[in-house]
ROFITOR-667245 format. One record per residue (C-alpha): residue number from 0; x, y, z. Coordinates in steps of 0.02 Angstrom, whole numbers, m for minus. Example, Ala and Ser with C-alpha at 12.3 -4.5 7.8 and 13.67 -1.06 7.14 Angstrom:
BEGIN
<0, <615, m225, 390>>
<1, <684, m53, 357>>
! end
This chain:
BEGIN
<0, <0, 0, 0>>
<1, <140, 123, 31>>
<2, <224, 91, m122>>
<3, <69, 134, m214>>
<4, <43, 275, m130>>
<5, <209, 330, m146>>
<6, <186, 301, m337>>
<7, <44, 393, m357>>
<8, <109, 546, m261>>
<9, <268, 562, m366>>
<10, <170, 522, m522>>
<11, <6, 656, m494>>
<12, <104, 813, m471>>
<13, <m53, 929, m441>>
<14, <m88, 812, m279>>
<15, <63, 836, m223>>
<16, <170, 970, m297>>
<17, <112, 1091, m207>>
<18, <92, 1016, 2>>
<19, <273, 969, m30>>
<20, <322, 1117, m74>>
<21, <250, 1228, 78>>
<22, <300, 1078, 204>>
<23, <479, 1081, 127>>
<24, <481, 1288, 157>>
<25, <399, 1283, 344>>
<26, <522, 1153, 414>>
<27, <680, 1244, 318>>
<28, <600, 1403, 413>>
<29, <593, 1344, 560>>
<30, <765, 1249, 588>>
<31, <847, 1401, 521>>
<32, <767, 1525, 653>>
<33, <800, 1392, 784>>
<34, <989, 1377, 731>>
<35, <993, 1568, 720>>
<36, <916, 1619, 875>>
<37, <1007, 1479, 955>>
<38, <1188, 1535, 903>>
<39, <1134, 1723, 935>>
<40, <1114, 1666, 1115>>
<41, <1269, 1564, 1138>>
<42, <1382, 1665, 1032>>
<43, <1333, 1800, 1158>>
<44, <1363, 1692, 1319>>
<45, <1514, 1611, 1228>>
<46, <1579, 1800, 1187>>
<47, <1555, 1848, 1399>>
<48, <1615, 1696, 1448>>
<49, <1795, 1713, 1324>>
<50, <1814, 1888, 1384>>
<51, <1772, 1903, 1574>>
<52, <1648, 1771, 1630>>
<53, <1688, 1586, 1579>>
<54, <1546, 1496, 1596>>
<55, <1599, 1452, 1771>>
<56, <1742, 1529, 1850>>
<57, <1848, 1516, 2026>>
<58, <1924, 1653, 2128>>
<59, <1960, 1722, 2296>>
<60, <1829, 1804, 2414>>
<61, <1921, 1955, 2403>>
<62, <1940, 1969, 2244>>
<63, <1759, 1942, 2200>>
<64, <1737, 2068, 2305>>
<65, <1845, 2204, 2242>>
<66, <1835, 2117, 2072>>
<67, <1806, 2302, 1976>>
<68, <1964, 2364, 2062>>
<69, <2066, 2215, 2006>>
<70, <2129, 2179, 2160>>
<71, <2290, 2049, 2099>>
<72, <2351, 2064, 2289>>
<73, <2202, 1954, 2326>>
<74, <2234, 1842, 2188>>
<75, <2246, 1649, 2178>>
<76, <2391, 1551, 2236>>
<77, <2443, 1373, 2186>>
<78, <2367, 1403, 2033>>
<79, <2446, 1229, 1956>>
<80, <2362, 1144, 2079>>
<81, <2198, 1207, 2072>>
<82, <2176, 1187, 1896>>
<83, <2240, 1005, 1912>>
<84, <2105, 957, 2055>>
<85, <1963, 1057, 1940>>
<86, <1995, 958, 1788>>
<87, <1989, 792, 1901>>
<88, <1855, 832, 1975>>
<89, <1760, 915, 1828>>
<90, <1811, 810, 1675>>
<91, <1682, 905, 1564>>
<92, <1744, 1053, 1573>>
<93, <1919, 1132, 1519>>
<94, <2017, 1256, 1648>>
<95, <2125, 1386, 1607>>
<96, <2203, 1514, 1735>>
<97, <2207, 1704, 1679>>
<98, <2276, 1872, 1748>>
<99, <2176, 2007, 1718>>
<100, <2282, 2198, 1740>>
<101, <2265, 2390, 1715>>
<102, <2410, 2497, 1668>>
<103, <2489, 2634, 1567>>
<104, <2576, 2607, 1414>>
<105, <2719, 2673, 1375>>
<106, <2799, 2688, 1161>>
<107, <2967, 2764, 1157>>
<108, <3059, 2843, 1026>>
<109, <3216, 2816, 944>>
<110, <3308, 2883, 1095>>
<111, <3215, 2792, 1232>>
<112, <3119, 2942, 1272>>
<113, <2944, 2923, 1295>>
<114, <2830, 2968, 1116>>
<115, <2648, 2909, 1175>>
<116, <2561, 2850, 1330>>
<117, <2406, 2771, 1346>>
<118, <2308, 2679, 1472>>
<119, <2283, 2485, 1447>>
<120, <2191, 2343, 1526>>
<121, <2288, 2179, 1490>>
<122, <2246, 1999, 1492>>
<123, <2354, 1861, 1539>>
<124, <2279, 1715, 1433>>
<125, <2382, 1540, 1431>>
<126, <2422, 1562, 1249>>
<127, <2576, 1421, 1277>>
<128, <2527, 1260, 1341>>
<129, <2524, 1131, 1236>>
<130, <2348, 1062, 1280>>
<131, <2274, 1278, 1299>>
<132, <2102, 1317, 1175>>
<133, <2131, 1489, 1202>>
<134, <2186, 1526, 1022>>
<135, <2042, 1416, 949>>
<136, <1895, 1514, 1071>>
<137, <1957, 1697, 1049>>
<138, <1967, 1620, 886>>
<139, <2108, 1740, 865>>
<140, <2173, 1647, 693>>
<141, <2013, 1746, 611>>
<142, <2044, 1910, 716>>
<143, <2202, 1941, 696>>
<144, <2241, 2090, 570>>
<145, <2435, 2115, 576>>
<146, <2566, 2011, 621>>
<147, <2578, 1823, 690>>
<148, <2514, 1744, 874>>
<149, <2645, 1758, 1032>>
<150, <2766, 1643, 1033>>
<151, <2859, 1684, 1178>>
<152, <2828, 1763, 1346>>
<153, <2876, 1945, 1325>>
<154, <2765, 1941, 1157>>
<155, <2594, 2032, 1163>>
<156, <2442, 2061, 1043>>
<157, <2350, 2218, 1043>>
<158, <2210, 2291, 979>>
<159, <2183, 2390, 803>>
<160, <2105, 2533, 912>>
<161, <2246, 2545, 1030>>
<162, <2399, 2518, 935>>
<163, <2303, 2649, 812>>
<164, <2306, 2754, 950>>
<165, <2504, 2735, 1014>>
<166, <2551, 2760, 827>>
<167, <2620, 2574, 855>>
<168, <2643, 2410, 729>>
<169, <2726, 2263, 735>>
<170, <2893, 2228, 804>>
<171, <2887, 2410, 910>>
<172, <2921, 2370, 1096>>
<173, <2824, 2447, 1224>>
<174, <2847, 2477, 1391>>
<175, <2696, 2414, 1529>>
<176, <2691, 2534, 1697>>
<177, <2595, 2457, 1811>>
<178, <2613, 2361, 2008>>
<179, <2643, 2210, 2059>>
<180, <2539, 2068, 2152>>
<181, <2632, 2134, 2305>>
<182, <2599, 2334, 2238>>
<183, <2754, 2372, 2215>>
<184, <2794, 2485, 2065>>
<185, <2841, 2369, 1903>>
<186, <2881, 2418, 1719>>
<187, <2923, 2274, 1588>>
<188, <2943, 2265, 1399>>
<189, <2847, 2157, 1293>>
<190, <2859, 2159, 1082>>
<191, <2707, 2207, 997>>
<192, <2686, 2054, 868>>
<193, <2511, 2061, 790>>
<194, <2370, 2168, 804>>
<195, <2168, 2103, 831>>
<196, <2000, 2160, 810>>
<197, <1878, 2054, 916>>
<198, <1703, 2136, 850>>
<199, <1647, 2158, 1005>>
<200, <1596, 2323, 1003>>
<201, <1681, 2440, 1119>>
<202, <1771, 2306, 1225>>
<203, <1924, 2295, 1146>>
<204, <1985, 2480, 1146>>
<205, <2125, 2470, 1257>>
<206, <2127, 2295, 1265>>
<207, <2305, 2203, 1248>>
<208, <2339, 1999, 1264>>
<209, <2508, 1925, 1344>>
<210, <2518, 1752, 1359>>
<211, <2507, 1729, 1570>>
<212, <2692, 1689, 1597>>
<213, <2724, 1856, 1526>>
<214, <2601, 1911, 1660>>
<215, <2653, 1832, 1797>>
<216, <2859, 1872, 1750>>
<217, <2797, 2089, 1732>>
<218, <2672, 2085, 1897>>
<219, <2803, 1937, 2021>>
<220, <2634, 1832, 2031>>
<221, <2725, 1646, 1985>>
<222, <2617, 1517, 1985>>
<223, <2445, 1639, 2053>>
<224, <2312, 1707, 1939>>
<225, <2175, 1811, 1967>>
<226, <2045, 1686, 1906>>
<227, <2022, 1503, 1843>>
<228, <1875, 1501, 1700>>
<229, <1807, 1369, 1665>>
<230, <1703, 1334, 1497>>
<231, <1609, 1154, 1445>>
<232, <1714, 1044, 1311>>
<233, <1574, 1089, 1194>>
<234, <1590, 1265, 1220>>
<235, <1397, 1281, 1224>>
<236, <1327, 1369, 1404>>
<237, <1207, 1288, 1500>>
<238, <1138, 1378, 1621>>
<239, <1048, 1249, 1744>>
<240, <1227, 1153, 1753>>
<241, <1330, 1285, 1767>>
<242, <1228, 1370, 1930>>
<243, <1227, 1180, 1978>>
<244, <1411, 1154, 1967>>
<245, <1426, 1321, 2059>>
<246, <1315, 1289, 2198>>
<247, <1422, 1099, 2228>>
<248, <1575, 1201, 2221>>
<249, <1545, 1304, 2370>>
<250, <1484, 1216, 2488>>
<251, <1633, 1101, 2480>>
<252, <1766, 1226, 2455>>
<253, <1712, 1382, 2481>>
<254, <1739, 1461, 2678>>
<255, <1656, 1627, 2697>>
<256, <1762, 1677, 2853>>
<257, <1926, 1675, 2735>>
<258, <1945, 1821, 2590>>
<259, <2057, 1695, 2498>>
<260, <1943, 1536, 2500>>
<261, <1922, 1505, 2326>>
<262, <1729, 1541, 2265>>
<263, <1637, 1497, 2111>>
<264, <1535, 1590, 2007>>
<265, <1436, 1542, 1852>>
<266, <1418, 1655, 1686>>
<267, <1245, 1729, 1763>>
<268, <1308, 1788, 1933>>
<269, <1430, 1910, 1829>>
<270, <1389, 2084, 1769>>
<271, <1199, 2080, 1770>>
<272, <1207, 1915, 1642>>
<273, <1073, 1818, 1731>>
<274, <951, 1947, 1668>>
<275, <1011, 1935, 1498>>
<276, <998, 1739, 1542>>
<277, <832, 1746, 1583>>
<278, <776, 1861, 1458>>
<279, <844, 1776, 1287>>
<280, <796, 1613, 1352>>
<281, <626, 1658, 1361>>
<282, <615, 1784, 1202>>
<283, <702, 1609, 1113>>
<284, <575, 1521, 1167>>
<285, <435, 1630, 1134>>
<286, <487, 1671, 959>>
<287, <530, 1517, 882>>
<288, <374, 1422, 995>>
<289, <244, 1572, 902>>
<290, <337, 1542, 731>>
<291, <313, 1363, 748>>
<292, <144, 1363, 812>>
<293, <120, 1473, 658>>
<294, <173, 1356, 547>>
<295, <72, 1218, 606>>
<296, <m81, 1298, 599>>
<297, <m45, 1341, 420>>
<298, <18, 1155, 381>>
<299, <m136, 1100, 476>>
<300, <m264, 1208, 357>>
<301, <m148, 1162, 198>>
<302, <m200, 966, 254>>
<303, <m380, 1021, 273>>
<304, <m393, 1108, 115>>
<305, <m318, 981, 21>>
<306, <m450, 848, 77>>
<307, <m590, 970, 37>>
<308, <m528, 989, m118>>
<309, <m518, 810, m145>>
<310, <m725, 762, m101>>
<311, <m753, 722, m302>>
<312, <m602, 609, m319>>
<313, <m653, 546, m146>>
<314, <m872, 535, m214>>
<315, <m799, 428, m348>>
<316, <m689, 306, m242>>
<317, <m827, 259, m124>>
<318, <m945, 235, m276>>
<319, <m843, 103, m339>>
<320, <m863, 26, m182>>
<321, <m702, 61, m79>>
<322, <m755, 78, 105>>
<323, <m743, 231, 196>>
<324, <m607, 156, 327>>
<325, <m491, 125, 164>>
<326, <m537, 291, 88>>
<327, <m490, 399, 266>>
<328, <m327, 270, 295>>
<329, <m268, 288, 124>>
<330, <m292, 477, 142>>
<331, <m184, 475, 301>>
<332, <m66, 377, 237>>
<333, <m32, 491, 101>>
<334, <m15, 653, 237>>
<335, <101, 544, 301>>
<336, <220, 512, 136>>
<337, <200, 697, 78>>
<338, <244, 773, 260>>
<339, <411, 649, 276>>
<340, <440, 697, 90>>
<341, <432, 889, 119>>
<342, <515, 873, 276>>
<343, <664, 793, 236>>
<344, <704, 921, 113>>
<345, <663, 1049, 214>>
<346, <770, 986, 358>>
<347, <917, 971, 203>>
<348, <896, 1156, 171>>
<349, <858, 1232, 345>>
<350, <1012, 1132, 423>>
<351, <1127, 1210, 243>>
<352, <1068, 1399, 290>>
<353, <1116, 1374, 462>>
<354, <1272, 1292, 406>>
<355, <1311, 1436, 305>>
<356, <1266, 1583, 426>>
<357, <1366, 1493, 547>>
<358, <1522, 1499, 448>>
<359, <1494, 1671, 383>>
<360, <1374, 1762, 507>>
<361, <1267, 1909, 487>>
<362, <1381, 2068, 516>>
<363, <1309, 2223, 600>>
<364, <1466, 2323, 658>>
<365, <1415, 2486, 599>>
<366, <1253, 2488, 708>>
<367, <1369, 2430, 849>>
<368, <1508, 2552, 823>>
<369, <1368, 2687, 882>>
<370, <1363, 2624, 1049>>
<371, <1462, 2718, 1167>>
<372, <1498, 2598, 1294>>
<373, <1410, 2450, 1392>>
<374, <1431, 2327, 1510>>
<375, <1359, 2185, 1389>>
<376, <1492, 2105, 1279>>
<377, <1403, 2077, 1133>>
<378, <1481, 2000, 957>>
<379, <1460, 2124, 797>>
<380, <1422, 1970, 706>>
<381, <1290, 1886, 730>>
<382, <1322, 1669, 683>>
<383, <1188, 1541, 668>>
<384, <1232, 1366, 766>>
<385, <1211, 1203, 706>>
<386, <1121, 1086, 864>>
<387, <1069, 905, 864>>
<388, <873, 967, 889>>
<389, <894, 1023, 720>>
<390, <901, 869, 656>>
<391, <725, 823, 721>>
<392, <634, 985, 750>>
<393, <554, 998, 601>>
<394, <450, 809, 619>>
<395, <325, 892, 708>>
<396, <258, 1012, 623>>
<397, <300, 957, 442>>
<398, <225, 774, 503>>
<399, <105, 802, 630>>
<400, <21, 959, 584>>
<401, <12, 898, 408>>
<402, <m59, 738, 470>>
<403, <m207, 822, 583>>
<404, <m274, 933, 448>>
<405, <m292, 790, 328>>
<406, <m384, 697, 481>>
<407, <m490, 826, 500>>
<408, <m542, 857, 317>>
<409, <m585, 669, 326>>
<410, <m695, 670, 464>>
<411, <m816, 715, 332>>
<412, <m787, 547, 241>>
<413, <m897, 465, 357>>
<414, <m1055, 593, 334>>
<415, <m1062, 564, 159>>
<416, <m1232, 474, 122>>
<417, <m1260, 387, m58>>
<418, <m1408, 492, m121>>
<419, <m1263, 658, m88>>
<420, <m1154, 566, m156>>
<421, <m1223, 501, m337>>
<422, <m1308, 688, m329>>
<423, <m1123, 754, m333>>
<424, <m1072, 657, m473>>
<425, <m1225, 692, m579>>
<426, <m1139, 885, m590>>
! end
């Protein structure tokens, strides 16, 4: 029975022509404003959580604390082992220690004597180790405009905006002023090697990247960081883990009567981020749960109209004598075929646009060069993300809704008396 339905589908284009094509388009909408507004939201999260937040990260009392002061005399200690115990202990997530650091730059002249000074805030990131993702989630190979990655520990990266600023390009030395972990007055050199443009809006105007033993050599902090982020192997946030990690995290570690206990703290507890949590988990939800209740209604109504249209060919069948169970089954059946049909494609060609915006990404830096400042780190491009619900999504309203309408329609199968029915094919 299926192969003759099948046959007659693929060989009676009007019949079917047409539901295939607006199932195909519904489902290939809705994956691709699932895998958009999906990688919106984590490329946002995943953005925060590369700059400042991790998705979970560990530090002192104190330093949480003070954290806006950046407060490296209440930094970490025993950073090696900490890192070791949280990888044991957490397998699925990777660790990385960081220094985070405010000072004044310093660009001297062909005499030594000073040519342009500029404020900076500085990042220790473990560029080095041999096992270290840092490179691949800045994804610094793609931001990088001038020069080449550090190589070595007096090597540092800055940004476009800033070396713009100092007059500076690759190869220059500069000189960092700044204080130690111990605040005691420090200056060291590092070579400018490449300069980077992160999108982010205005975060990375002053910003400048060291690897952490750089760090650690200019501000006497060996083996002590200000933080340890953490971020899932999959790189993709989830909230209800990550405030459950947290809250296991504390209450065995944590002790509230020492300022350097270490403390954890997930991606939401950090600049005002559970409200942006909250907020684009729930317009997510709403949007894509309206544009696929949308589409269902319309699939649903494209079923119905197609077995209305269908009450001659259906008049004739059950005047040859086919019963109405076999008439209403067949019908079904056929709902069935034409909503796996038109879903499969449209799963095909939802899941390539997402593919493709996740590559390339939707850029908007000019609308985000306007903003002045913020608090929110927010990507200038915007990048679709390719999830395993993706793969499924689409069954239920390219099946099911398709399904119910013909169902529906049908319902009238079983009203139709003979005297309508020879009546009907008098005209």
């Amino acid at each position: 029975m299926i192969k003759f339905l099948t046959k007659g589908i693929i060989r009676d284009r009007s019949r079917s022509l047409f539901p295939v094509l607006v199932v195909t388009l519904a489902v290939a909408m809705i994956i691709f404003f699932q895998g958009f507004f999906t990688g919106i939201m984590n490329s946002m999260f995943l953005d925060s959580a590369v700059v400042s937040t991790g998705h979970v990260k560990v530090m002192t009392r104190g330093y949480k604390e003070e954290s806006q002061l950046l407060p490296n005399d209440l930094a970490l200690l025993g950073t090696d082992q900490l890192v070791n115990e949280l990888g044991q202990d957490y397998p699925d997530l990777f660790w990385s220690p960081r220094i985070t650091f405010g000072g004044l730059l310093d660009v001297p002249d062909e005499n030594g004597e000073t040519q342009a000074q500029g404020p900076v805030l500085a990042l220790g990131i473990d560029f080095l180790s041999p096992k270290s993702r840092q490179i691949e989630i800045w994804k610094l190979e793609r931001r990088l405009i001038d020069g080449r990655l550090p190589e070595n520990a007096n090597e540092a990266l800055l940004s476009t905006r800033l070396a713009g600023q100092l007059g500076l390009s690759s190869g220059e030395t500069v000189t960092l002023i700044g204080s130690t972990m111990y605040n005691a007055f420090t200056t060291f050199n590092f070579t400018v090697v490449g300069t980077f443009k992160l999108n982010l809006g205005p975060v990375d105007r002053q910003m400048m990247l060291v690897d952490i033993t750089g760090a650690r050599l200019a501000l006497d902090m060996e083996n002590a960081s200000s933080e340890i982020l953490g971020y899932t192997n999959s790189l993709y946030y989830d909230d209800t883990a990550a405030v459950a990690l947290r809250g296991r995290y504390n209450k065995i570690n944590s002790d509230s009567t020492d300022i350097f206990s270490p403390i954890m703290m997930a991606l939401r507890d950090v600049n005002q981020m559970g409200t942006m949590v909250d907020y684009m988990s729930a317009a997510s939800g709403l949007i894509v749960g309206v544009f696929l209740v949308i589409s269902m209604i319309v699939l649903w109504n494209m079923g119905l109209m197609n077995g209305l249209r269908r009450y001659g060919e259906i008049g004739m069948r059950l005047a040859m004598g086919e019963s109405k169970g076999q008439v209403y089954r067949s019908m079904i059946m056929e709902s069935v075929i034409i909503g796996f049909i038109g879903t499969i494609i449209g799963t095909a060609m939802g899941l390539g646009l997402t593919y493709y915006m996740q590559e390339v990404g939707l850029d908007y830096s000019d609308a985000m060069e306007s903003l002045g400042s913020t608090e929110i780190i927010m990507s200038n491009v915007f990048y679709a993300q390719v999830t395993p619900e993706l793969y499924y999504i689409g069954f239920m309203p390219g099946v099911l809704a398709t399904v119910l309408g013909t169902m529906l329609a049908g319902r009238a199968i079983y009203k139709r008396e003979m005297a309508q029915l020879f009546k009907e094919l008098e005209t």
